[in-house]
C-alpha positions as CSV (number, residue, x, y, z in Angstrom):
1,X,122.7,99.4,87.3
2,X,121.5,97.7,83.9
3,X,122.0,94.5,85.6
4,X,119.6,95.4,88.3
5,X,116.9,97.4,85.9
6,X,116.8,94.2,84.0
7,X,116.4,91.8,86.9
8,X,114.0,94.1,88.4
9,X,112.1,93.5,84.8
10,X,112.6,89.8,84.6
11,X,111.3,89.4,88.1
12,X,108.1,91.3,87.3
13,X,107.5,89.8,83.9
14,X,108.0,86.0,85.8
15,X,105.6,87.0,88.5
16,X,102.6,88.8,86.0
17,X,102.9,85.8,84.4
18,X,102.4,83.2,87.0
19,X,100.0,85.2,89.2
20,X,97.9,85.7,86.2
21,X,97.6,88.9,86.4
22,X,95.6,89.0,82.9
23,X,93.0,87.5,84.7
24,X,92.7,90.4,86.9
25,X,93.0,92.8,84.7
26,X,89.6,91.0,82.8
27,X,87.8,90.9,86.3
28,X,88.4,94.8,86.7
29,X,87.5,95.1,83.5
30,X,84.0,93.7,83.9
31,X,83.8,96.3,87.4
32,X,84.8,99.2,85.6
33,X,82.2,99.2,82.8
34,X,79.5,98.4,86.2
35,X,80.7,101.8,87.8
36,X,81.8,104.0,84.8
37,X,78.5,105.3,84.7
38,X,77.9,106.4,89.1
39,X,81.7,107.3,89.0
40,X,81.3,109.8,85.9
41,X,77.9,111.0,87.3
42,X,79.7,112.3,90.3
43,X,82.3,113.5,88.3
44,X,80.0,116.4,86.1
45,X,77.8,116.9,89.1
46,X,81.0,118.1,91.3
47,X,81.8,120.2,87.7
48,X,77.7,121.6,87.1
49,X,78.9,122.8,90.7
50,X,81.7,124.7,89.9
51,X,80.5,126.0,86.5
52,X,82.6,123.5,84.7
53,X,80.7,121.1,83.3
54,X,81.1,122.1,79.4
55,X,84.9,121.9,80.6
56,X,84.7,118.5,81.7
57,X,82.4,117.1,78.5
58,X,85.1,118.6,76.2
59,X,88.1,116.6,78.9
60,X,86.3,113.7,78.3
61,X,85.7,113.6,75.0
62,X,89.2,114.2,74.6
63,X,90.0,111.0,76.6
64,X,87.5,109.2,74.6
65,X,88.9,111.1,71.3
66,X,89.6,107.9,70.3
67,X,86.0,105.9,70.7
68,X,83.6,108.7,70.2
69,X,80.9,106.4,70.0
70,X,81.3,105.1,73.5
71,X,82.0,108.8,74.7
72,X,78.4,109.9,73.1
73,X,77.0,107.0,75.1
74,X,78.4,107.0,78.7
75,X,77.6,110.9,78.1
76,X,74.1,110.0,77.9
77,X,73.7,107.8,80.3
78,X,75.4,110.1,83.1
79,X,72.6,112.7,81.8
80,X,69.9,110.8,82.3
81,X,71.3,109.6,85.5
82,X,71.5,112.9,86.8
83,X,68.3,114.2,85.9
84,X,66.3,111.3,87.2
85,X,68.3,112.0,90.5
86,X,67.6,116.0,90.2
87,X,63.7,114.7,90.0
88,X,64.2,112.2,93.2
89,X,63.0,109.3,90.6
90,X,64.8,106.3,92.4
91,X,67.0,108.5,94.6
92,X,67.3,105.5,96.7
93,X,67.9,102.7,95.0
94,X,70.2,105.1,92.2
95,X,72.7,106.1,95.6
96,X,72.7,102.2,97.1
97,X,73.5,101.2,93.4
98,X,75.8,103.6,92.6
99,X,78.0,103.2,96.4
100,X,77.6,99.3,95.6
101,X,78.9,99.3,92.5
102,X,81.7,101.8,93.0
103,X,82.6,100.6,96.3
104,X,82.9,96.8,94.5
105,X,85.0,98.4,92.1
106,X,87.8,99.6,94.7
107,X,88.0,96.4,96.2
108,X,88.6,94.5,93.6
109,X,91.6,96.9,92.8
110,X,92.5,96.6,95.9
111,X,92.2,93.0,96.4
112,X,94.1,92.8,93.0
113,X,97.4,95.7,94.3
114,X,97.2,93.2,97.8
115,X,97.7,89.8,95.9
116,X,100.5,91.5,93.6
117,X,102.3,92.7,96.7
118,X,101.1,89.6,98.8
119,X,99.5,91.1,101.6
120,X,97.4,88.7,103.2
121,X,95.1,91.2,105.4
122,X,92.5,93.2,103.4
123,X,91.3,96.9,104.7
124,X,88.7,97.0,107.0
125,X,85.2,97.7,105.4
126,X,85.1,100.9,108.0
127,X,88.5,101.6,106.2
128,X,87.4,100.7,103.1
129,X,84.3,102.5,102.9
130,X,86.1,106.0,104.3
131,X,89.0,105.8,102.4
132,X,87.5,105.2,99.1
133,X,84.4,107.3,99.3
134,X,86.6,110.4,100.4
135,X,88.6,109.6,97.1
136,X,85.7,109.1,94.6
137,X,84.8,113.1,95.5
138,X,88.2,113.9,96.0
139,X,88.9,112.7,92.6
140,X,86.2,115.1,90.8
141,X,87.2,117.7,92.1
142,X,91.3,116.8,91.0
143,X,90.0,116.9,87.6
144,X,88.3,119.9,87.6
145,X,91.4,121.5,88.9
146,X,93.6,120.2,86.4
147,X,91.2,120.4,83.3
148,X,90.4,123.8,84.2
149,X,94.5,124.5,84.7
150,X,94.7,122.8,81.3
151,X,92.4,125.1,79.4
152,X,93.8,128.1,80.6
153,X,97.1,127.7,79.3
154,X,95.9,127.4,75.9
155,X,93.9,130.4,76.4
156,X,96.6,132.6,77.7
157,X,98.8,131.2,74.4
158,X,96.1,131.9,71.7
159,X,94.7,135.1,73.2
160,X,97.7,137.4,74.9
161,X,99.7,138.7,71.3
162,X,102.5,140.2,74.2
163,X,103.3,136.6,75.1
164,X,103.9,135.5,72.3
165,X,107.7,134.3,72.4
166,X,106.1,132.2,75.3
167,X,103.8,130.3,73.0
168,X,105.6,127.2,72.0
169,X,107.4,126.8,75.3
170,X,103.1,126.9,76.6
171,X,102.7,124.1,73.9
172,X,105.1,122.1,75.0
173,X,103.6,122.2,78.7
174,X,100.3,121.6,77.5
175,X,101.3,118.4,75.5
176,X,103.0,117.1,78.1
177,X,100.7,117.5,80.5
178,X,98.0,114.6,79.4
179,X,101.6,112.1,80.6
180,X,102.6,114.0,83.4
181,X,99.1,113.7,85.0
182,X,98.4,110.2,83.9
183,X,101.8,109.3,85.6
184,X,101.4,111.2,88.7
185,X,97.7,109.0,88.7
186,X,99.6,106.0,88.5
187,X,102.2,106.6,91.2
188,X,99.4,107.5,93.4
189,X,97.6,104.6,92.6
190,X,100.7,102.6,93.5
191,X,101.3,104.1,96.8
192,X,98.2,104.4,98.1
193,X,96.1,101.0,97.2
194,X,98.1,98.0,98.1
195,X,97.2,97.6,102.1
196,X,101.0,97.7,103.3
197,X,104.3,100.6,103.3
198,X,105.0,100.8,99.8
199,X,108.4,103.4,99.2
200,X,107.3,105.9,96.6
201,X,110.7,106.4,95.5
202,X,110.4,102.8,94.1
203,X,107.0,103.8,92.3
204,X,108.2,106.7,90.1
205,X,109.8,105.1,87.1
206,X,107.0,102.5,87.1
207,X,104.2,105.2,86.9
208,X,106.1,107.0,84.5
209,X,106.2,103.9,82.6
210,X,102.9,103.2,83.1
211,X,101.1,106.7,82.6
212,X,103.6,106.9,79.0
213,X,102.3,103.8,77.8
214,X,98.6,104.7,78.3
215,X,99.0,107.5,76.6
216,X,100.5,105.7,73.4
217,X,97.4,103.6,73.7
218,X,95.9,106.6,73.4
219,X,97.6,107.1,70.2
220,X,97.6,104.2,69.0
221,X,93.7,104.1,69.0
222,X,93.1,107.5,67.6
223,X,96.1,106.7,64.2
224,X,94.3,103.3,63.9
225,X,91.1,104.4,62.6
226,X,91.4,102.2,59.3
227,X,91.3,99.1,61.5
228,X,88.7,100.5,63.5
229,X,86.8,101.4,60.5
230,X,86.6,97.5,59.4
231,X,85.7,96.5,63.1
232,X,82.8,98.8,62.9
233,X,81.5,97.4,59.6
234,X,81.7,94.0,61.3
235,X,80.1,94.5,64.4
236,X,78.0,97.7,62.9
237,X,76.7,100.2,65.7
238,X,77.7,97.2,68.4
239,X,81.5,97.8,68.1
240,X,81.6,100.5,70.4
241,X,81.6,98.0,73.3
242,X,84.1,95.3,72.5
243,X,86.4,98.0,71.5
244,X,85.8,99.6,74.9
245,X,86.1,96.7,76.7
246,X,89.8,95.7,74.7
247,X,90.5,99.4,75.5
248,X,89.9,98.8,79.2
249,X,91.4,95.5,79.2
250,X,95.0,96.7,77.8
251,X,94.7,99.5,80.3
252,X,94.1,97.4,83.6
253,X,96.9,94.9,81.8
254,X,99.6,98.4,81.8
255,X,98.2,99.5,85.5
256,X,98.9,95.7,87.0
257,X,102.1,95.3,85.1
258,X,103.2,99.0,86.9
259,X,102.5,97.3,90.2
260,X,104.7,94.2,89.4
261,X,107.6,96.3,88.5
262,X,106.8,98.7,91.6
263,X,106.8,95.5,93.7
264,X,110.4,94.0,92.4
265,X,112.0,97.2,92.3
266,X,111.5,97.2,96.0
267,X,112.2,93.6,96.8
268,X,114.9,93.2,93.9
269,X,117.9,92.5,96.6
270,X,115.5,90.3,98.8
271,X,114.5,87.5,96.3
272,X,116.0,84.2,95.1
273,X,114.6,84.4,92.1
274,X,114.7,80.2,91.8
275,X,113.0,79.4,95.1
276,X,109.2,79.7,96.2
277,X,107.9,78.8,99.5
278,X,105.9,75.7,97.6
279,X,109.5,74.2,97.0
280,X,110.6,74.0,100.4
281,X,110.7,71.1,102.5
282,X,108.8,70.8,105.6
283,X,111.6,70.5,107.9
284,X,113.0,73.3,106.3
285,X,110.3,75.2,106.6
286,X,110.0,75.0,110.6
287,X,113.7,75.7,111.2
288,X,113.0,79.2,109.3
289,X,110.1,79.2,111.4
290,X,112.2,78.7,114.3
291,X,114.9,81.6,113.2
292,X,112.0,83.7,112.8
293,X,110.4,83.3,116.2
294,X,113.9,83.4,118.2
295,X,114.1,86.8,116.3
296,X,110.5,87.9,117.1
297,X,111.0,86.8,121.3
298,X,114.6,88.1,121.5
299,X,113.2,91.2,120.4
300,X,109.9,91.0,122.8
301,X,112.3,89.9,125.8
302,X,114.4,93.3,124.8
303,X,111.3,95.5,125.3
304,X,112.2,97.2,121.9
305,X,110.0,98.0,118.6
306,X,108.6,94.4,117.3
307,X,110.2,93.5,113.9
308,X,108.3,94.0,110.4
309,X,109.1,91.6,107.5
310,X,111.6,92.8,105.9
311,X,113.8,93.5,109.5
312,X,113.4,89.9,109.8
313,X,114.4,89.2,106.2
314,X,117.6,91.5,106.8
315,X,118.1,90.0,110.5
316,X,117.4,85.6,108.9
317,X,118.7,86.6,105.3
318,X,115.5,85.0,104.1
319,X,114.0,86.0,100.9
320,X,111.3,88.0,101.5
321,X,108.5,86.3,99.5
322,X,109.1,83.3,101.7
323,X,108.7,85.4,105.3
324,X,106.0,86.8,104.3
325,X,104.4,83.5,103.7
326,X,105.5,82.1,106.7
327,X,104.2,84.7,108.8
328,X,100.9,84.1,107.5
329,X,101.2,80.5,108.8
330,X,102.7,81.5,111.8
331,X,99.8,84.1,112.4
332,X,96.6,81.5,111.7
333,X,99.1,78.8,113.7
334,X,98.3,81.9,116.8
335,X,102.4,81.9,117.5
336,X,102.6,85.5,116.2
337,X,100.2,88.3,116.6
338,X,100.2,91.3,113.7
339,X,100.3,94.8,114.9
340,X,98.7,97.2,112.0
341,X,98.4,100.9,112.6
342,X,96.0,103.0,111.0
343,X,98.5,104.9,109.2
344,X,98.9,103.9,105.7
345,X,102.9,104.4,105.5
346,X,103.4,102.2,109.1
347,X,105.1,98.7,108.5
348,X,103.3,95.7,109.8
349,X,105.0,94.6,112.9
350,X,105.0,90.8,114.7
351,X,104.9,89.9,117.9
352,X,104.9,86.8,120.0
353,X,101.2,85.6,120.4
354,X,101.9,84.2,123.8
355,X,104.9,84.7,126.3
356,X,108.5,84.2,125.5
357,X,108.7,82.0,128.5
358,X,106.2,79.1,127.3
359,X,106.8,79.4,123.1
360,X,109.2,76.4,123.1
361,X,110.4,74.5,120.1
362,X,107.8,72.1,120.7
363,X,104.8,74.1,120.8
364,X,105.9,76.0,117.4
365,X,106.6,72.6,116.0
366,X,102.8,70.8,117.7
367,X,100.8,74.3,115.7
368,X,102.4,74.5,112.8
369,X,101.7,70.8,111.8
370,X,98.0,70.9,113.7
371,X,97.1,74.0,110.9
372,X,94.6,73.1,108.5
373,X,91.3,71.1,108.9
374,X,91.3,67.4,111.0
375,X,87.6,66.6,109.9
376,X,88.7,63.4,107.2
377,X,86.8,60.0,108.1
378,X,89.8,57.8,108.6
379,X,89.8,53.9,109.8
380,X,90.7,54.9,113.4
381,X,90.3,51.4,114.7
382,X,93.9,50.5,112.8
383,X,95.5,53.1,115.3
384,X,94.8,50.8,118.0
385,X,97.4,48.3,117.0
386,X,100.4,48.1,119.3
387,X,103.0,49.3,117.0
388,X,100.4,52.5,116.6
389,X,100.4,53.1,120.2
390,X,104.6,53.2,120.4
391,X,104.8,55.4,116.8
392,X,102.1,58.0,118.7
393,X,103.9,57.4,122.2
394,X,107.5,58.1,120.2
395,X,105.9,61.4,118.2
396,X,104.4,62.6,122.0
397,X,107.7,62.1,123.8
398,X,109.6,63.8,120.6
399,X,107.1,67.3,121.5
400,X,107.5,66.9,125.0
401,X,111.0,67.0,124.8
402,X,111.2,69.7,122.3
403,X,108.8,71.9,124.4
404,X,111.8,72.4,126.9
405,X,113.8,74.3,124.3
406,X,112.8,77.9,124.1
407,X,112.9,79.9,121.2
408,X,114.2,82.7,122.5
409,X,117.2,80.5,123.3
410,X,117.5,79.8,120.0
411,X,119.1,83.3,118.6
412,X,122.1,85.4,120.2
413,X,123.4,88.4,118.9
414,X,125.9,86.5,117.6
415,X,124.9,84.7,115.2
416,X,123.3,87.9,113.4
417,X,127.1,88.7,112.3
418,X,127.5,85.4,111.3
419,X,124.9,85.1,108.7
């Protein structure tokens, strides 16, 4: 079990590393401070709504405790925002810039969860657009629940004397509830962002992890005021925003690393930690090809559910990393066709793009090495030497005879015990 934990931990340290992941977390960095402002707006206008507003200014100024300066500000700002949209003074412009710069936001998260768990396929913008935007006033009024949940505990354990025996068991709840909601936040995070079936029993220790170690940021900011007191007689009134922006950067950095973990501890037992798809020969590369395909029209033939990626990692006892990369050729080659449901927890399922009775050895073999672009300005005359004419007639006879071997020959039941 320690074993595992610390492969599991290896693996996602190896893969933040190369994937850099830092530079993600600098890019969301750069969106958040764009949509802090529209997101927050939304945020006291759903809580002016409920009554809650003075509620929600005291939540986050307690999140802020740290950077009051940067609280004061972004409190401003969302003021001013909201009165100029109370008045209809650029109602227009305020909504297009605010669903612009929140909707870029989410996709860059997204596109940064999708690279991390390397899904290929992004959500549609339909998809994109209604699955965000029902979170963004979904997520307002979360907060208002849970602040508002917050503050009356500590009212009912400073004002009822008859519960009194109950008051440090209360304080214990309400301290712990800052990490249990920032870790519930992350495991949803991790579950429901990345465009593919993510397991959330494989996400809980990670957003624990992750929602803990925001919150000794959190610390770690509001003991550190010595330090912060010499950056702010550096950078005088202008140190709000670099601290901010370090503040958000470490964040994103925790959120990122969270996802890494979450992915490994879900593909631990799938990877050969030594081998990436880079590293693999060509001919190598099309006999996995091959196994893949026999699987994929054996399975067609058969009338049964198509396979998802890891069924044909279990069924070829190919590391995962390198089917799903193979796939992707396979799908822009057109030799496998990807079935997506709308549902967020269904697989990704793969199919043969054309029937099991043509997709022959040769044709997988002719699309696989046609992929890419042919638009180079080569000397062409030199191809019509004599010995060009037999290597070309010798490459053309090598397909044609290929072609008459089917893939779905290729792969008995058999040989699935065997491997």
């Amino acid at each position: 079990m320690v074993a595992k934990a610390w492969r599991r931990l290896m693996l996602a340290v190896r893969f933040f590393t190369a994937k850099r992941v830092v530079g993600e977390a600098s890019a969301l960095t750069y969106s958040t401070m764009l949509a802090i402002v529209p997101i927050m707006a939304v945020v006291f206008a759903v809580a002016r709504g409920f009554g809650y507003n003075k509620y929600i200014e005291v939540w986050f100024r307690e999140a802020f405790s740290s950077q009051p300066a940067v609280a004061d500000t972004i409190i401003g700002f969302v003021n001013s925002y909201l009165i100029h949209t109370k008045s209809g003074v650029f109602l227009g412009v305020g909504l297009v810039v605010m669903l612009y710069t929140v909707l870029i936001l989410v996709m860059n998260i997204e596109r940064a969860f999708n690279g991390i768990w390397q899904v290929k396929k992004q959500r549609t913008l339909f998809r994109t657009f209604t699955d965000y935007m029902a979170m963004l006033f979904l997520f307002p009024i979360a907060v208002v629940i849970i602040s508002g949940l917050s503050f009356f505990l500590t009212s009912v354990a400073h004002s009822m004397p008859y519960v009194h025996l109950l008051t440090p068991t209360v304080s214990i709840v309400v301290n712990l509830l800052p990490y249990v909601i920032m870790s519930l936040l992350f495991i949803g995070l991790y579950v429901f962002v990345p465009n593919t079936h993510v397991r959330i029993y494989y996400c809980i220790v990670p957003g624990i992890m992750a929602g803990v170690a925001m919150q000794v940021l959190q610390l770690a900011y509001i003991n550190s005021q010595i330090w912060v007191s010499s950056y702010n007689a550096i950078y005088g009134s202008f140190a709000a925003l670099p601290l901010f922006m370090l503040w958000l950067q470490i964040s994103w950095t925790i959120c990122l690393f969270g996802a890494e973990l979450c992915y490994t501890s879900q593909y631990v037992d799938y990877y050969d930690l030594n081998i990436t798809t880079q590293d693999i020969s060509h001919r190598y590369k099309l006999l996995m090809c091959a196994m893949m395909l026999a699987c994929i029209c054996r399975r067609h033939d058969k009338g049964e559910r198509p396979y998802s990626a890891s069924e044909l990692r279990d069924m070829t006892q190919i590391p995962i990393r390198i089917v799903n990369d193979l796939l992707y050729e396979m799908q822009n080659a057109n030799l496998v066709l990807e079935m997506t449901a709308d549902e967020k927890g269904e697989q990704t399922r793969y199919m043969p793009a054309m029937s099991s009775e043509r997709l022959s050895l040769g044709i997988m073999t002719d699309k696989l090495e046609s992929l890419g672009r042919w638009k180079i300005s080569l000397p062409t005359y030199q191809l019509k030497t004599e010995k060009w004419r037999t290597a070309i007639a010798l490459r053309t006879d090598y397909l044609n005879k290929a072609k008459d071997v089917l893939l779905r020959d290729l792969w008995t039941e058999e040989m699935k015990y065997k491997i």
